[in-house]
N, C-alpha and C positions, 0 to 999 in steps of 0.2 A: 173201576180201573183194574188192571192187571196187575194189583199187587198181591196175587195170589201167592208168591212167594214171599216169604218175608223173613227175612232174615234177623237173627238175632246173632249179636257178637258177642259172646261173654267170657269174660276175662276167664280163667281157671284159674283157680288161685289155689295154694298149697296152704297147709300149717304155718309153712314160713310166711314172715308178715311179707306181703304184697310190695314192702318197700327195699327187702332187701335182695340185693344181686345175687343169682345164684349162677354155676358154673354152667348147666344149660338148662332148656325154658321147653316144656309139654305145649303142644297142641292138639286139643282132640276133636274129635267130631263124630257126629251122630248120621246114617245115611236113612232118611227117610225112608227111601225104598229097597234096602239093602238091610237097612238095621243094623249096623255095623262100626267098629268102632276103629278107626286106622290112626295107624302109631306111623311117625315118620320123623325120618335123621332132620334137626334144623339143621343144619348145611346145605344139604341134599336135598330135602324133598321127598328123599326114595324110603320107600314103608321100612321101620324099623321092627315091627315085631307085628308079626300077619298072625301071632297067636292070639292076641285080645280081639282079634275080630269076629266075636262070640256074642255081640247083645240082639238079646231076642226082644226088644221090646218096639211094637210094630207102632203104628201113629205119626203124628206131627210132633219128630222132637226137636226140639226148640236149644233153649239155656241148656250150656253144659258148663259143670264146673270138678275139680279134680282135687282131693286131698288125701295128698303121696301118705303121706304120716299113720293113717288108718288104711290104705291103697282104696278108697272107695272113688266112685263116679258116679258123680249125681247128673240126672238130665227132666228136663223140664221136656212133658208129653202134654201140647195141646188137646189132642181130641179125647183125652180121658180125663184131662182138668190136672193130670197127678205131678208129682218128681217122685223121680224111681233114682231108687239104690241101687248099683251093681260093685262087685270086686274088680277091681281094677287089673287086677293079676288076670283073673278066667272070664268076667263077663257077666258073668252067671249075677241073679238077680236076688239081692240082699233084700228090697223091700220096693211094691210096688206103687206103695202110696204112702210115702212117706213125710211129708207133709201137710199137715189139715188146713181147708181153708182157702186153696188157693184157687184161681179162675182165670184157665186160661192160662198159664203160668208162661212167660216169654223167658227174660235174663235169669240167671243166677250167679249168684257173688257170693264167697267166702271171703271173708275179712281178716282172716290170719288168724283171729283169737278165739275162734271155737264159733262161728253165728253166720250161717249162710241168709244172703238177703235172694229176697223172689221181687219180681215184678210182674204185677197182672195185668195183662193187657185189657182184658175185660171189664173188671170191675173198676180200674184206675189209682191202683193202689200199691204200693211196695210192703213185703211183711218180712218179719224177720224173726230166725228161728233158732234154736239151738243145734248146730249141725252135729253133733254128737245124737242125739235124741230126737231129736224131730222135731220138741216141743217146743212148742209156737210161746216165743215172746213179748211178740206186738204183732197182729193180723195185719192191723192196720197203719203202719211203723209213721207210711204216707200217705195222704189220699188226695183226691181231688187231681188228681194229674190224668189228662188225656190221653190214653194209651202208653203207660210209660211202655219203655223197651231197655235199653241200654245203662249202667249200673257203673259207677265207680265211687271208691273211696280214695281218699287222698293218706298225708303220714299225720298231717292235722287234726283226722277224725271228723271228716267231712265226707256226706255222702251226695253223689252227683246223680241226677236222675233224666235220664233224655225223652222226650218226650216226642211221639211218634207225630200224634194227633195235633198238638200245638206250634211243633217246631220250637221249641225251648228246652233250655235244660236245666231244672233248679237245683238247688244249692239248701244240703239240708245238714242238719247235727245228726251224726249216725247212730249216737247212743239213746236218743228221744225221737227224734224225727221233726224236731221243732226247725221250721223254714227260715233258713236266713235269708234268700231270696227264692222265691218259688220262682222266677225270670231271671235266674241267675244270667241267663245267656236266651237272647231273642232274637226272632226273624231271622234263625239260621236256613229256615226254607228245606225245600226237596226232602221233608219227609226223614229225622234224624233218628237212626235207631243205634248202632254199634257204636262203643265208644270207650277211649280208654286213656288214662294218663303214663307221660314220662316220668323220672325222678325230678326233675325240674317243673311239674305241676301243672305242664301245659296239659290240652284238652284234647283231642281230637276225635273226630265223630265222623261216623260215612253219614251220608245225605243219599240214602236208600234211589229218591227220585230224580237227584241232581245226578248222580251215577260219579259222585266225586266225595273226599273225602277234607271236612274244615279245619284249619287249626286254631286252635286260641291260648292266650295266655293266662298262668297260673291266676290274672284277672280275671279271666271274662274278655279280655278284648279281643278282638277279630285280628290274627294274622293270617291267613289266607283262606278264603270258603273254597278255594281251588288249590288246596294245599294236593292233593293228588287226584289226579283230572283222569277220565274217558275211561272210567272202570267198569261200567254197565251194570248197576244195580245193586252197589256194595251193600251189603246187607248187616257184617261186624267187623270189628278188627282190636287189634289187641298189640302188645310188644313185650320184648322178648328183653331182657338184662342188657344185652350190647346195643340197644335201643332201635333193635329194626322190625319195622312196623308189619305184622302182619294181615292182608287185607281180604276178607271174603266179599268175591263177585259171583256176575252169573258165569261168568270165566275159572272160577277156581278159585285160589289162593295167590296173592302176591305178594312179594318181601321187598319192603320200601326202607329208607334214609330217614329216621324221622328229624334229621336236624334239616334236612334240604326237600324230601319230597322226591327225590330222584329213585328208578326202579332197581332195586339191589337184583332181584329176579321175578321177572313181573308173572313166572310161569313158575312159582315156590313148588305149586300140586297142582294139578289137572284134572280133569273129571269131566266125563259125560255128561254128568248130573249139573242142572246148573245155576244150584245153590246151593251153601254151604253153613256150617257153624264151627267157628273158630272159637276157640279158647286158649291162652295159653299160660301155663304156671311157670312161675322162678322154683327149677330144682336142682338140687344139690347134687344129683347124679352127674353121668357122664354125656348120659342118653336124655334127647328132645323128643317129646309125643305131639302129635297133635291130633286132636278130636276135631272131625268137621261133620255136621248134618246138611245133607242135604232135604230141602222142600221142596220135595214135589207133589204134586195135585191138591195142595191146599187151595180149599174155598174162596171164593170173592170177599164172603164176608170176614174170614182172616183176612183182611188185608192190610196189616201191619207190616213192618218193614222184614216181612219174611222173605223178603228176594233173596238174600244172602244175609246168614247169619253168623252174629256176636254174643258173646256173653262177656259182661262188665265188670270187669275188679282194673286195678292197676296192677303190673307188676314189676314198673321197674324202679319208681323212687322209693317207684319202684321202693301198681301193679300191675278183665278184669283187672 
């Protein structure tokens, strides 16, 4: 199949915990074939600072995640297996393997209190690390999961894990990894990779192959699998403190209602390019960034929900 792109949505999460509001919300992204990192006004859309568009790091990059507090950016590089460190202010590359252990690395999540989670698409595993240090505190936090991709944690101390390969998405303790349900949510279909909660606990997740985006509630139950319909290949999506949804397609970016589903600006960023990775963090500044990567010319056998990507925190009960 042509899911050569695959997109990952991951949340960005900052120091600040994932659940609290902050005055405006980062979006970053990584450009596949640019290697580039674009800052942009949440308002607008329009690039806010064309100076961070400095990363040299070439490959399939995947998971992005953002922690204002240390100014670093982490990004998950499939075809070198690594996550790279950069400074968030110039670009420039803090460390280019900076996590051990991992395979294939898709989402990344920071959890507010010092411990970035990875998801490997390959091995089927979630790890979890010291984001400070690098050092690995559980390899294997989760396992057994079909291609996870998509990452969130709740105010509860629950970690959510979307599963590309099974269409599920379980429900785990984030401080152990012990399963409260590994089917927390099933037969969500099309292929579920980006995903991300509001402060009210709902779920939401793109469905890669349905090219629509699901809702559910702080249950588990199904409020609409067409919660945002005809988007072509959403790949992640994330929210922002005023709770508007943002969505990586092979169109770009769009900015949705997450209480209605309705397009706030269905054309948020645009691009040639036509995958993306969203992330976005709650921050305390004045100024919104957003990180997006694009995939392009990834393999068949990548073929996870790299059509358009996410990375997983929540950040508005808020996270990701």
């Amino acid at each position: 199949m042509l899911r050569r792109f695959i997109i990952l949505l991951g949340v960005v999460s900052s120091l600040l915990s994932p659940f609290v509001a902050a005055k405006a919300d980062i979006v970053v992204t990584s450009s596949y074939s640019g290697n580039t990192i674009g800052v942009y006004d949440p308002g607008t859309g329009a690039v806010a600072n064309p100076a961070l568009a400095k990363l040299s790091v070439s490959g399939v990059n995947a998971g992005v995640a953002v922690d204002l507090a240390s100014s670093r950016v982490f990004i998950s590089n499939i075809n070198s297996s690594a996550v790279y460190v950069l400074d968030f202010n110039t670009g420039s590359v803090i460390s280019n393997n900076f996590l051990a252990g991992v395979s294939r690395p898709d989402e990344l999540l920071l959890d507010g209190s010092g411990k970035i989670y990875v998801s490997n698409f390959n091995s089927g595993s979630v790890g979890v690390y010291d984001a400070t240090t690098g050092a690995a505190i559980k390899t294997q936090l989760v396992s057994g999961v079909s291609e996870p991709s998509g990452l969130a944690v709740d105010k509860a101390g629950y970690l959510y894990v979307a599963s590309y390969g099974s269409g599920t998405i379980g429900k785990y303790i984030a401080s152990t990894g012990q399963a409260v349900n590994a089917n927390y949510i099933s037969g969500i279909g099309g292929a579920p990779n980006g995903m991300t909660l509001d402060q009210f606990g709902n779920i939401y997740v793109t469905r890669n192959l349905a090219s629509s985006v699901a809702k559910f509630d702080s249950s588990g139950k199904l409020i609409n699998s067409t919660f945002i319909a005809n988007l072509g290949a959403p790949t992640d999506i994330t929210i922002d403190s005023q709770g508007h949804l943002f969505v990586a397609s092979a169109a770009g970016i769009g900015e949705y209602d997450s209480s209605t589903g309705a397009a706030i600006n269905a054309s948020f960023v645009t691009t040639g390019s036509p995958n993306w990775i969203v992330a976005a963090v709650p921050e305390p500044s004045s100024v919104a960034l957003v990180a997006l990567s694009a995939l392009l010319g990834i393999s068949a056998e990548v073929r996870r929900r790299f059509l358009v990507q996410r990375q997983g925190t929540c950040p508005a009960p808020l996270g990701e």
